[in-house]
N, C-alpha and C positions, 0 to 999 in steps of 0.2 A: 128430710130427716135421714142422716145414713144410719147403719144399724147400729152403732155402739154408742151413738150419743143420749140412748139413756143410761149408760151407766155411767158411774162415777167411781174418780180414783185409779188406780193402778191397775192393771190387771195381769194374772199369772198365766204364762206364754207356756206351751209345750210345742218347740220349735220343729218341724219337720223340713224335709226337703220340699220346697216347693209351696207347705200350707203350713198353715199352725192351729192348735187345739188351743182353748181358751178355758182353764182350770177353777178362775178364780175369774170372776164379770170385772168390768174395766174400763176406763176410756183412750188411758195411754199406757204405754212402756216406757223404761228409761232406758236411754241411749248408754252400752255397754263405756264407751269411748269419751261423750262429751257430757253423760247427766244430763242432760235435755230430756226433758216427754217427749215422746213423740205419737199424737194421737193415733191411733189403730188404723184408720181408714188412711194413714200414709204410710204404715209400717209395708215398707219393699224389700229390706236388706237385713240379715240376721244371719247368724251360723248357727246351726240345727244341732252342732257335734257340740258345741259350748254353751247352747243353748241362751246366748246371746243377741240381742238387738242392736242395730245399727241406725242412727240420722239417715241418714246417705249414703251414699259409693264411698265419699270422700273417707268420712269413718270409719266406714267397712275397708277399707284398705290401709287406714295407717294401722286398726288391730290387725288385721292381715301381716304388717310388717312389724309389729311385735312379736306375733308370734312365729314369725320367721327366726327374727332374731334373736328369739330365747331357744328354738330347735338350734341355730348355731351355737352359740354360748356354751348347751348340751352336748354338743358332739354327734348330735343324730343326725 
């Protein structure tokens, strides 16, 4: 049994560098990028400043290139 499979439903992420708090009990997050769950004990990839979750690398790098591309758009 890993640890969060007894909870059920969503659960509210406070994303750190490195770990995360868990606000609200849960089984999955949803993917910031694709809307996918993705159950806790796979969650690897996230941005702690957006406080967003990622699928994957893959994920985690096309939001990565959104938000590149809206600092250009910006002019920053």
């Amino acid at each position: 049994m890993n640890r969060f499979e007894s909870f059920d439903g969503e659960a509210v992420i406070d994303f750190g560098d490195g770990d995360f708090v868990m606000l609200k009990p849960g089984s999955y997050v949803v993917c910031a990028v694709t809307g996918q769950h993705i159950p806790l004990e796979s969650l690897r990839y996230w941005n702690a400043t957006l406080n967003e979750a990622y699928k994957d690398a893959d994920a985690a790098l096309v939001r990565w290139k959104q938000l590149q591309a809206e600092k250009a758009d910006s002019g920053e």
